[in-house]
C-alpha positions as CSV (number, residue, x, y, z in Angstrom):
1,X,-152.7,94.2,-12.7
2,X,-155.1,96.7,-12.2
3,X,-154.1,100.5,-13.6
4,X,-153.6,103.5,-10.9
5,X,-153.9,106.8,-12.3
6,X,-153.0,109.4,-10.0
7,X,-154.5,112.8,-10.8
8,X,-152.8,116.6,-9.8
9,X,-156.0,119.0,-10.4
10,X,-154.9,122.9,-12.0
11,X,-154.1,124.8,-9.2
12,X,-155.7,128.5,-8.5
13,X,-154.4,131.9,-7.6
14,X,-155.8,134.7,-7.0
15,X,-154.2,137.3,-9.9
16,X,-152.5,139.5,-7.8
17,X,-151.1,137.0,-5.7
18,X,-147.2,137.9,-4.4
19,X,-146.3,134.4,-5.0
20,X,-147.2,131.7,-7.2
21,X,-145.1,129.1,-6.8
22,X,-145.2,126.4,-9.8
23,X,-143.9,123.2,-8.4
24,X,-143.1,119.7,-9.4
25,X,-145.4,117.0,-7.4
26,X,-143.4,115.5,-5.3
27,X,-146.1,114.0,-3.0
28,X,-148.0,112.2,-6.3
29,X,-144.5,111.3,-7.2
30,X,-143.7,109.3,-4.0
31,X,-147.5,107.8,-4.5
32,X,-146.5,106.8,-7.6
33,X,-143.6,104.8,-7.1
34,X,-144.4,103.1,-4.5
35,X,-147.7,101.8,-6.3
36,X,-145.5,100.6,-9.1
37,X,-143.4,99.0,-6.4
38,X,-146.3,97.3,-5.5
39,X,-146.6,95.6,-9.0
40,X,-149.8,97.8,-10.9
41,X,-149.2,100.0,-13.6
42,X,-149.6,103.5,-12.5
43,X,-150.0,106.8,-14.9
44,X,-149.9,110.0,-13.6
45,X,-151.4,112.8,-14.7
46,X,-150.6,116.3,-13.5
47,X,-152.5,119.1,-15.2
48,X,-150.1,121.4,-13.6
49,X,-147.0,120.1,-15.3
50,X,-148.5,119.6,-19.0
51,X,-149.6,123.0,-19.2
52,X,-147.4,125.2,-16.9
53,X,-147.8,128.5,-18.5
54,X,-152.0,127.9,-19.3
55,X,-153.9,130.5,-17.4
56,X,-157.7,130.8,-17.3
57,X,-160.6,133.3,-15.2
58,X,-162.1,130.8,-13.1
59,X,-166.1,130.9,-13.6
60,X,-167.8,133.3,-11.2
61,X,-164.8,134.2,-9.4
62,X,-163.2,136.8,-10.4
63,X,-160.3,137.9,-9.9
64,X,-158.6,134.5,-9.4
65,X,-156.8,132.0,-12.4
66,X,-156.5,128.2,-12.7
67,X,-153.3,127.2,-13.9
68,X,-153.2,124.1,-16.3
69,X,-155.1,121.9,-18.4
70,X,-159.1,122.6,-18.7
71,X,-160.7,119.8,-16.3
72,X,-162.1,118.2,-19.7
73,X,-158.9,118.3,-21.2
74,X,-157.6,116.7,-17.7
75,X,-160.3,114.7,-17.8
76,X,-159.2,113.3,-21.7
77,X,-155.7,112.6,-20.8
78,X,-157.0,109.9,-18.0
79,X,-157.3,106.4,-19.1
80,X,-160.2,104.6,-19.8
81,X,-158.8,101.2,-18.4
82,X,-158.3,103.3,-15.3
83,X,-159.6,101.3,-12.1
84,X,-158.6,103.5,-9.4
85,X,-158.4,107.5,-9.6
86,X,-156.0,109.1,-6.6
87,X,-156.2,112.4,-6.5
88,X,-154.5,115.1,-4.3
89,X,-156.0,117.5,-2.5
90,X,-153.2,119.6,-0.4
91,X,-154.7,123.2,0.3
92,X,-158.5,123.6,1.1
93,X,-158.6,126.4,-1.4
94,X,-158.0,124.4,-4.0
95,X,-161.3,122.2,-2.6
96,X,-163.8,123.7,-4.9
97,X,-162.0,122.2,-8.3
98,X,-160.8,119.8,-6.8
99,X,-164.6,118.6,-6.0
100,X,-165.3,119.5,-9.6
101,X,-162.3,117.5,-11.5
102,X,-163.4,114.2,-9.1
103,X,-167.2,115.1,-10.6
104,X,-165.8,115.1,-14.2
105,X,-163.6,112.0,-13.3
106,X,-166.7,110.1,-12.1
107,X,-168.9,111.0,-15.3
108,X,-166.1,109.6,-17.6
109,X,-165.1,106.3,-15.4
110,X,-168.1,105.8,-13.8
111,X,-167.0,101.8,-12.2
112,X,-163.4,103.5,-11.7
113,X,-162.8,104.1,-7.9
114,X,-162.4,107.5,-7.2
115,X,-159.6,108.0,-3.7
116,X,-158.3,111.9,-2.3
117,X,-155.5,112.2,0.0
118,X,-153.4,115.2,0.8
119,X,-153.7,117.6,3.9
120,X,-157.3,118.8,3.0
121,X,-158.5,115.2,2.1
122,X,-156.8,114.5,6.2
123,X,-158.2,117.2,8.1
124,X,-161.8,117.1,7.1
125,X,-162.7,113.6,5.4
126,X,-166.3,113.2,6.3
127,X,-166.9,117.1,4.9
128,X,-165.2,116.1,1.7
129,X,-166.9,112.8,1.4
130,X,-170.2,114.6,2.2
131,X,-169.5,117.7,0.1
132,X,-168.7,115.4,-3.3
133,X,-170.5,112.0,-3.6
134,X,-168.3,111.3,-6.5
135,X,-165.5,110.4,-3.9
136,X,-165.1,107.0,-2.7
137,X,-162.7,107.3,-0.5
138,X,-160.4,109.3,1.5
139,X,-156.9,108.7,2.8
140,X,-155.8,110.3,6.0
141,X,-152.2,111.4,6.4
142,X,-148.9,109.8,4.6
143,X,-150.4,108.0,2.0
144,X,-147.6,105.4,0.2
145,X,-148.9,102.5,2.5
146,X,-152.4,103.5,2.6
147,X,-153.4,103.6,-1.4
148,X,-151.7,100.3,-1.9
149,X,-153.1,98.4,1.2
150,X,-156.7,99.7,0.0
151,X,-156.2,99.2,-3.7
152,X,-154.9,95.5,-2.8
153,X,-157.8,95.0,-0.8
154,X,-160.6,96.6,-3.1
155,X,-158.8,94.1,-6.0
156,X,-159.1,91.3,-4.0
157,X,-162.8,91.8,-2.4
158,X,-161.5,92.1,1.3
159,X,-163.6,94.1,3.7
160,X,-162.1,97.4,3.6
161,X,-162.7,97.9,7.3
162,X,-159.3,96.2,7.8
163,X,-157.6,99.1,6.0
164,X,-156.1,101.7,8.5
165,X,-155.6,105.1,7.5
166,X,-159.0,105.9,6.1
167,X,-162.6,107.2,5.6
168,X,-164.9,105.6,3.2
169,X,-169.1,106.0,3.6
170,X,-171.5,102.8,5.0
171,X,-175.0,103.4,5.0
172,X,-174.7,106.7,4.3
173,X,-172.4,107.6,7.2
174,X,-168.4,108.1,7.0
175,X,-167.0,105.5,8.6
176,X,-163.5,106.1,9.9
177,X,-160.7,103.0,10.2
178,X,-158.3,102.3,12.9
179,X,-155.1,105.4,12.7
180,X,-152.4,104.4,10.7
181,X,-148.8,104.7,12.3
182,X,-146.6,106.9,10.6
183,X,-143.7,105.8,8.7
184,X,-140.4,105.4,10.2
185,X,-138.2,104.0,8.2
186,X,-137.7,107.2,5.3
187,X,-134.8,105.3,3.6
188,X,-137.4,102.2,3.0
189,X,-139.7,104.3,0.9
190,X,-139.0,104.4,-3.6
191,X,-137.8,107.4,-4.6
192,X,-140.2,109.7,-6.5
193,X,-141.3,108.4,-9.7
194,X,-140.6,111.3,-11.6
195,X,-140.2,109.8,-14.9
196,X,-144.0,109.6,-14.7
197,X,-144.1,113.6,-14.3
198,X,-143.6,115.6,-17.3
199,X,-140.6,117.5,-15.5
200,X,-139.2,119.4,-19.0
201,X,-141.9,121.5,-18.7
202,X,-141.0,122.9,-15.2
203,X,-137.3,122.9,-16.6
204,X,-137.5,124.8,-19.0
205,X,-139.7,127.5,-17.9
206,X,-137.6,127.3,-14.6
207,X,-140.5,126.5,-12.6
208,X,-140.3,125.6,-8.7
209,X,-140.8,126.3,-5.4
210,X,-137.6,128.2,-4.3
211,X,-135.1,131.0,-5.9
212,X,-134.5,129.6,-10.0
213,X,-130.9,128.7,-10.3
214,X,-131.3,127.1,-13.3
215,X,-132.6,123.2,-13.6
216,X,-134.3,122.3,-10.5
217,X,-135.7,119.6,-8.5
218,X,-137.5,118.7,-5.0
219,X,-136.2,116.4,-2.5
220,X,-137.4,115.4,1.0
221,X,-134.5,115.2,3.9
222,X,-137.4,114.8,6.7
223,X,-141.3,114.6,7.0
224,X,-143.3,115.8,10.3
225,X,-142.1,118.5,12.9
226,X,-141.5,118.3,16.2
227,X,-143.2,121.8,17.1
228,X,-147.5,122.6,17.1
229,X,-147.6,125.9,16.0
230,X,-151.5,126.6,16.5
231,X,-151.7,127.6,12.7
232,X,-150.2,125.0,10.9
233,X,-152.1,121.5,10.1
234,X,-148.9,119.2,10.6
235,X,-149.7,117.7,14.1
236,X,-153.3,116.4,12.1
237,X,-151.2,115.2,8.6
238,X,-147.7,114.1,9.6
239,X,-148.2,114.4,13.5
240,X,-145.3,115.7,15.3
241,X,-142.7,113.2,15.1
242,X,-139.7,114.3,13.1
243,X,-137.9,111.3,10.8
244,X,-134.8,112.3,8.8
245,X,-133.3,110.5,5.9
246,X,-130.0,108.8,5.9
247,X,-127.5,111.8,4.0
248,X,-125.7,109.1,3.0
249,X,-128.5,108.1,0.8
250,X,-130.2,111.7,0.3
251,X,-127.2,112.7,-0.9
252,X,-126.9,109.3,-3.4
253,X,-130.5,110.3,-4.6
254,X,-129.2,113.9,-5.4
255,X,-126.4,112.7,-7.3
256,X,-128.3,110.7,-9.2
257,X,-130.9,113.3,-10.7
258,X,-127.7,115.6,-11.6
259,X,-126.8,112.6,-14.2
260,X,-130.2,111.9,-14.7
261,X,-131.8,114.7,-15.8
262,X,-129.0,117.9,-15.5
263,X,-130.5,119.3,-12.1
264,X,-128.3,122.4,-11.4
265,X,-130.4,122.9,-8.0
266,X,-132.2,121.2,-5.4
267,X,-135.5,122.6,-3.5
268,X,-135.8,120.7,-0.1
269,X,-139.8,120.3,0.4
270,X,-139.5,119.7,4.1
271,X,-141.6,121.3,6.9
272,X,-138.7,122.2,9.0
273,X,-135.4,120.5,7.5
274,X,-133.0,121.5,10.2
275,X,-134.2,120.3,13.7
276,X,-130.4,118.3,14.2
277,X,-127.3,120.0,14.2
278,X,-125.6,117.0,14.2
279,X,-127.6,115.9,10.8
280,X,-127.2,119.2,8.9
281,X,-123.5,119.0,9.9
282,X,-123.1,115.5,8.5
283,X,-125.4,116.3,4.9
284,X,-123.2,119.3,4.3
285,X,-119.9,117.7,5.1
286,X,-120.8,114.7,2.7
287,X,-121.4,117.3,0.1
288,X,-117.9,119.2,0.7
289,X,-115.9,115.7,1.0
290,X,-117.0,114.4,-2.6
291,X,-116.4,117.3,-3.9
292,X,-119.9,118.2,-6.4
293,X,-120.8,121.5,-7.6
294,X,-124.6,121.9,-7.3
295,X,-127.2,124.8,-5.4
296,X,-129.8,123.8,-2.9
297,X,-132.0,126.0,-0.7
298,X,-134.5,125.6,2.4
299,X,-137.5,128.2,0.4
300,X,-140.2,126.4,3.1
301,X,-138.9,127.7,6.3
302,X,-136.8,126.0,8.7
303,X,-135.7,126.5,12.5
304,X,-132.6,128.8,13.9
305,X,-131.9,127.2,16.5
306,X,-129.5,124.8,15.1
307,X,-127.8,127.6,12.9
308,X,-124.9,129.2,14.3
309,X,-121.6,130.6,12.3
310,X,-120.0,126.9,11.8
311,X,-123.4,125.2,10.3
312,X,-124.0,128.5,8.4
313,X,-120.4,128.4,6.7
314,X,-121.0,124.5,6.2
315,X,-124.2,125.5,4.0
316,X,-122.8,128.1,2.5
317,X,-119.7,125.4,1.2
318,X,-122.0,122.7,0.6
319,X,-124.1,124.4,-2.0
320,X,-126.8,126.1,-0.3
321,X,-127.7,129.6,-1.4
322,X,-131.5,130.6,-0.4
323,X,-132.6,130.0,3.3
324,X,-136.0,131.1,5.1
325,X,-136.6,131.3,8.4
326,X,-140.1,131.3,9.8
327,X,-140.2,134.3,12.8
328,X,-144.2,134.6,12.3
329,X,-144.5,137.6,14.5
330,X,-142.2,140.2,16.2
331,X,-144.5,140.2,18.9
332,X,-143.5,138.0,22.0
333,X,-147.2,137.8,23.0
334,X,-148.5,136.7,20.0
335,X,-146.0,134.2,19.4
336,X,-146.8,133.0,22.9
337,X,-150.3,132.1,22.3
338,X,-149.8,130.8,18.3
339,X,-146.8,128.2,20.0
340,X,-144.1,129.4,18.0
341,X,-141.2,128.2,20.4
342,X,-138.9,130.8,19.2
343,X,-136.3,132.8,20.7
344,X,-136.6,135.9,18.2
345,X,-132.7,137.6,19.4
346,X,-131.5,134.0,19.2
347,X,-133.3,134.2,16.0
348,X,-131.4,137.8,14.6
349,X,-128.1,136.3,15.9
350,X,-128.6,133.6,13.5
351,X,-129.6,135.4,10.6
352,X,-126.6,137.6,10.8
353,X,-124.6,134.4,10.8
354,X,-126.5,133.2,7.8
355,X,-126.1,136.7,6.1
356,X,-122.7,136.9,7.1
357,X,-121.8,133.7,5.2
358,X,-122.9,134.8,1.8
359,X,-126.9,132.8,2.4
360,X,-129.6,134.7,0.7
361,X,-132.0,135.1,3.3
362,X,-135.6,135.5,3.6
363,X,-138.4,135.7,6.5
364,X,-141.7,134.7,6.4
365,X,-144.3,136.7,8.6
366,X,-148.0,136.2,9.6
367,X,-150.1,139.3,10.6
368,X,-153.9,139.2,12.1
369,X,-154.3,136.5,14.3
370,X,-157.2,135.9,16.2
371,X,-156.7,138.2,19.3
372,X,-154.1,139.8,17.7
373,X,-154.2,143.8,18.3
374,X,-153.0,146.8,16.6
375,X,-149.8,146.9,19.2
376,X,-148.8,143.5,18.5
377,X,-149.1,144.1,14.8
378,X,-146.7,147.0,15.7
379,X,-144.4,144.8,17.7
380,X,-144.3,143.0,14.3
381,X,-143.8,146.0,12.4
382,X,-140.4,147.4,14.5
383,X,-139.0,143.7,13.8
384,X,-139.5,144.3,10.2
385,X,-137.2,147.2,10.3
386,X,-134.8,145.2,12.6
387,X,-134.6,142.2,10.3
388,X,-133.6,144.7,7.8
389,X,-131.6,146.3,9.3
390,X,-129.8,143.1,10.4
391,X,-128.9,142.4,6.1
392,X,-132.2,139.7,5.8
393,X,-132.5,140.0,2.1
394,X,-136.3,139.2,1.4
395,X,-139.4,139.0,3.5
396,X,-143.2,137.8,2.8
397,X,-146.0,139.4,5.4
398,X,-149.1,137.2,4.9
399,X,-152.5,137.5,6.8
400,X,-153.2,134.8,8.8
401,X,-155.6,131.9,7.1
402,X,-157.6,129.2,9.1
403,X,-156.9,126.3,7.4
404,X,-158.9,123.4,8.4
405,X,-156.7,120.8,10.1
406,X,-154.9,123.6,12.8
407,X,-155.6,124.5,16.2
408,X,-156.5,127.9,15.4
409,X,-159.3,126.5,12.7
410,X,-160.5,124.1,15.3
411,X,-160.7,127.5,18.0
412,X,-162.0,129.6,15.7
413,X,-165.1,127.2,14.7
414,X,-165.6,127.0,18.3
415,X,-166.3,130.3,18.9
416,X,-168.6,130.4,15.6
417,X,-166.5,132.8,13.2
418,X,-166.2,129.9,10.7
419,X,-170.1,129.1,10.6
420,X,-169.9,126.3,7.5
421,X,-167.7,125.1,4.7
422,X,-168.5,127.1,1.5
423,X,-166.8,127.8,-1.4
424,X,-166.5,131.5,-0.3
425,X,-164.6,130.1,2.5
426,X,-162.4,128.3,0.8
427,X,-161.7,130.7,-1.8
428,X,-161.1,133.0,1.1
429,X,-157.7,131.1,2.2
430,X,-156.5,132.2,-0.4
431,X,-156.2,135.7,0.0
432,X,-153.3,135.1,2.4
433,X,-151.3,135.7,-1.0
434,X,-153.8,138.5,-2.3
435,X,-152.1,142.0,-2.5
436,X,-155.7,143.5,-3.1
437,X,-158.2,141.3,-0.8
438,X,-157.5,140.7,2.7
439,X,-159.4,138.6,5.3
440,X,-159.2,139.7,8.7
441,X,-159.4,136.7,11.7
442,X,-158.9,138.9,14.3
443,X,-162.0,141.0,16.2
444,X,-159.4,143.8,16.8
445,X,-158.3,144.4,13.3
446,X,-160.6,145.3,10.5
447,X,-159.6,143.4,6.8
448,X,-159.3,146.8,5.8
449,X,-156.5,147.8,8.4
450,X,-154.7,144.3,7.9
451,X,-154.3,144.7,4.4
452,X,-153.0,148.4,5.1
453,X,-150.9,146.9,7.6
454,X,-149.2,144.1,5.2
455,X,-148.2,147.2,2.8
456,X,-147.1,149.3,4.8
457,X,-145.0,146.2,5.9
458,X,-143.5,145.6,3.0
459,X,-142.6,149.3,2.2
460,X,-140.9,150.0,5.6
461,X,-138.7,147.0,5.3
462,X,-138.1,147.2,1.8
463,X,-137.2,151.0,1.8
464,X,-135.0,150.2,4.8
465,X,-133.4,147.7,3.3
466,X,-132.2,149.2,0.1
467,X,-132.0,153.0,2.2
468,X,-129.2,150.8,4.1
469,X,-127.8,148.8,1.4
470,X,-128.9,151.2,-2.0
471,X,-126.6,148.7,-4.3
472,X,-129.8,146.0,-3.9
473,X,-132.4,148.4,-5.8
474,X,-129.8,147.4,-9.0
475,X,-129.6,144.4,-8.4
476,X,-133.0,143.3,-7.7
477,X,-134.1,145.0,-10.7
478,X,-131.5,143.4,-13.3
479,X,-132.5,140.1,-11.8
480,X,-136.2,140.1,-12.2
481,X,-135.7,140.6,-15.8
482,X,-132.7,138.2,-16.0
483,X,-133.0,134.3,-16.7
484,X,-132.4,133.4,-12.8
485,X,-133.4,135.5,-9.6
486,X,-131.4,135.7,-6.1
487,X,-134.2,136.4,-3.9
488,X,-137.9,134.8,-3.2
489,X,-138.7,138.7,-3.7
490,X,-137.2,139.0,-7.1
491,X,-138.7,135.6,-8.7
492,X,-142.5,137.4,-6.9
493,X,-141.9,140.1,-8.6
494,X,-141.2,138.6,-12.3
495,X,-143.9,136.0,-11.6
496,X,-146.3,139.1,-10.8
497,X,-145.4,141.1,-13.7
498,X,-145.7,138.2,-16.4
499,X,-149.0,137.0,-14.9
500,X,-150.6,140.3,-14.6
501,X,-149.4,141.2,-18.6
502,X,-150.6,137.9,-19.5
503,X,-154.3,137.8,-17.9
504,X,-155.8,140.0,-20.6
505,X,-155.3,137.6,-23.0
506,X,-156.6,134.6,-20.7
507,X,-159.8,132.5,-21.5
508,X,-163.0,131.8,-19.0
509,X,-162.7,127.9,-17.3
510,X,-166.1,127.1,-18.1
511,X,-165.2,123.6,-17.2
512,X,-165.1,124.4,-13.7
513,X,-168.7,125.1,-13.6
C-alpha cells in the first residue's frame, strides 16, 4: 500500500507571548489512525514534538520564534517513498510556514501529493490553494473520512469529483465538492495513533496544553458546539452540532494510556466539553465508582451553565483540578452583539461553586471588538475585579483577532478593514498573545489604548486577587519555579521567563525564507 506521511509544521510565537502552549497533536493523531485503519502505512512527522525545546528568530520578523525542527531538517525526516503529504494547518498565523514547509515538501517529493486540512485549510481553501501552488489539495472540516476517501480514490485513478469534503484546482480554478456530513458516531472513530508521535519528548519536559501535573495527555469527550459566538470559526469547521463520546468508552481509553504510557493527567481538547449535565454527571461518576487516581482539567473553556455545587463536587472527586470558563466580556452589550449566550451572574454563581469545591479556576476574556467602546471595555474591567473578588484563581485578557472562518472576519472584510490576505495579516493574529504589540479591531479604540487596557487588566485583577487572598503571591511564586504549576497563570509565567532567558542564545530560521 501506498505510504501517508502526515506532517505538523514548527509552530510560531511571538517572544513575549503570555502563553505558549506546547501540545501533543491530537488532530494528526486521529488522521493517523484512522489511515492505518484503512490499510496504508502512515509516518508521522511532527516537528513540534522532535524538537520541543528548539527555538529560532523567524527571518524578517522580528520579534517572533518558530519552535521545532528547521523546515529542511523537517523536510529530511519525511520519506522519500512518501506518496501522499497531509499537512495541518490549524491557526492562520501559522499560514506563512506552513506555505513555506508545503514549498520545501514539494521540491523534495515532487510526484508526492501534497493535501492541508485543519481550521485554516477549511475557512479559506481557494486563498490557500491560490496563495501556494505547491498544494494539491485541501480538506474542509473533520478530516478522518475525507484523507482516506481521497487517498483511495487518487490510488485507484477515480475522478476525484466524487470525493465530498474538498477543494482541489481544474483549469486553474478551485473547484469545490459536494459538503461532507459530519461524523456522528464518535465511538466509531480509532483512537489517536500516538505511538506514531514522539510523546517522551512532551513528557518529559512536561509539555501541554493545560496546568502540568506531571505525565500528560489529550483526549476528546466531544467535537462541535452548539453555540455561534461571532468570533470563533466552529460553525465553518465542526458546524454547530455537539456529539459526545460514550464515558463508558472515554473513560476505557483513559485507563488504558495510564498503563500504557504512565499518564498522571488528562487535558480534554474539546471546544466546550460540558454542554450535558446528565453526561458530565455520568463521566465523573464512572471515574469515582472504579475507584482510579488520576488529574484531568477543561484548560479550553467550557460552559456554566451545567455547573452547579453537585457537578462541581463530582469533578472535584473525579480527578479534575483546572477548569476555565469562557465569560468573553463583562459587558452585557458586547456580549449581545458577539452571541455569547451567557448569563454572566449565573456565570459568578458557578464559579464560586467551582471555587468552593477546591477547582482551580481560570477565565478567559476578549477585549476590542469591533464596535466595542471604551465603556464597554470598562464594563469588562469592573467584572475583572468581581471575578476576583469572587476567588477565580487565574485570568487571560486577549485582544480580539479576526480569524478567517468567524462571523466577525466575514463582517469585518465586508466593511473593508481586512483589505487582502498578507503575511502581515497573518502574523498579526498573533498578537492576541503579544504583551508588547497589540492590534486594535475596533474604530473606537486605538491599538495603543487596547494594549494599555489588557495591562491594566491584568494588574487590577491580579493585585486584587492576592490584596484579598495575600497567601497566593507565595504560592504562585514557589510554583513557577517548582517541577509542576497550579494555575494557567503560573505555568505563563515560567514558560515566559525560560523563553525570554533563552532567546539570546537562539539561531536565525533561514529556512523559512
Amino acid at each position: 500500500m501506498s505510504l501517508v506521511t502526515l506532517v505538523r509544521p514548527p509552530t510560531i510565537v511571538p517572544k513575549w507571548a503570555h502563553t505558549t502552549p506546547v501540545c501533543p497533536p491530537i488532530g494528526v493523531a486521529y488522521v493517523a489512525s484512522t489511515v492505518r485503519e484503512a490499510g496504508y502505512r502512515v509516518a508521522v512527522v511532527d516537528a513540534v514534538g522532535e524538537a520541543v525545546l528548539e527555538t529560532r528568530e523567524v527571518d524578517g520578523r522580528p520579534g517572533f520564534l518558530a519552535r521545532g525542527l528547521s523546515i529542511e531538517e523537517l523536510v529530511r525526516r519525511v520519506d522519500q517513498e512518501t506518496a501522499y503529504i497531509g499537512l495541518s494547518c490549524m491557526f492562520s498565523h501559522e499560514w506563512p510556514v506552513a506555505r513555506k514547509v508545503i514549498n520545501a515538501l514539494r521540491e523534495s517529493l515532487p510526484n508526492a501529493a501534497i493535501i492541508a486540512g485543519g481550521e485554516h485549510i477549511t475557512a479559506i481553501p481557494e486563498f490557500s490553494l491560490q496563495d501556494c501552488p505547491a498544494l494539491d489539495y485541501c480538506t474542509i472540516g473533520e478530516g478522518e473520512a475525507t484523507i482516506v476517501d481521497l487517498v483511495a480514490s487518487l490510488d485507484a485513478g477515480r475522478p476525484i469529483a466524487a470525493v465530498p469534503g474538498i477543494v482541489y484546482r481544474e483549469g486553474g480554478e478551485a473547484v469545490r465538492t459536494a459538503t461532507r456530513g459530519r461524523i456522528r458516531r464518535l465511538n466509531d472513530i480509532a483512537p489517536p495513533a500516538w505511538d506514531l508521535v514522539p510523546l517522551a519528548h512532551y513528557f518529559d519536559h512536561g509539555f501541554g496544553f493545560g496546568v502540568n501535573r506531571g505525565r500528560c495527555l489529550p483526549v476528546l469527550a466531544s467535537r462541535g458546539c452548539p453555540y455561534e459566538c461571532t468570533f470563533c470559526s466552529n460553525p465553518t469547521m465542526w458546524t454547530t452540532r455537539w456529539i459526545a463520546r460514550d464515558p463508558e468508552m472515554l473513560l476505557d481509553e483513559m485507563l488504558g494510556y495510564i498503563e500504557q504510557y504512565q499518564i498522571e493527567n488528562f487535558d480534554f481538547y474539546d471546544l466546550t466539553a460540558i454542554v450535558r449535565r446528565d453526561w458530565i454527571i455520568d463521566f465523573c461518576q464512572k471515574i469515582i465508582e472504579r475507584g482510579h487516581r488520576f488529574t484531568w482539567q477543561l484548560p479550553s473553556g467550557t460552559r456554566s451553565e451545567a455547573i452547579d455545587g453537585e457537578v462541581a463536587r463530582l469533578l472535584y472527586d473525579s480527578g479534575c483540578r483546572n477548569i476555565s470558563y469562557a465569560p468573553e466580556s463583562g459587558s452585557p452589550s458586547v456580549l449581545k452583539r458577539i452571541k455569547k449566550k451567557v448569563a454572566l451572574d449565573r456565570m459568578k454563581h458557578s464559579m464560586r461553586a467551582a471555587i468552593k469545591s477546591g477547582l482551580n479556576v481560570k477565565a478567559n476574556i476578549i477585549i476590542g471588538f469591533p464596535d466595542e467602546t471604551h465603556g464597554e471595555i470598562f464594563e469588562t474591567l469592573k467584572f475583572l475585579v468581581e471575578m476576583a473578588l469572587t476567588g477565580v484563581h487565574d485570568m487571560s485578557i486577549s485582544p480580539f483577532s479576526p480569524y478567517p472562518g468567524s462571523e466577525l472576519f466575514d463582517d469585518l472584510r465586508a466593511r473593508g478593514q481586512i483589505l487582502e490576505f498578507s503575511d502581515d495579516y497573518f502574523y498579526s493574529l498573533e498578537t492576541y498573545t503579544d504583551l508588547l504589540h497589540t492590534v486594535s479591531m475596533s474604530q473606537h479604540v486605538s491599538g495603543r489604548a487596547l494594549g494599555l487596557y489588557r495591562s491594566f487588566g491584568m494588574v487590577l485583577f491580579y493585585g486584587v486577587a492576592f490584596a484579598v487572598r495575600p497567601w497566593r503571591i507565595v504560592k504562585t511564586v514557589v510554583n513557577v519555579f517548582r517541577g509542576r504549576q497550579e494555575s494557567r497563570g503560573e505555568m505563563s509565567l515560567r514558560d515566559l521567563f525560560f523563553r525570554v532567558r533563552d532567546s539570546a542564545t537562539v539561531g536565525t530560521d533561514h529556512s523559512s525564507r
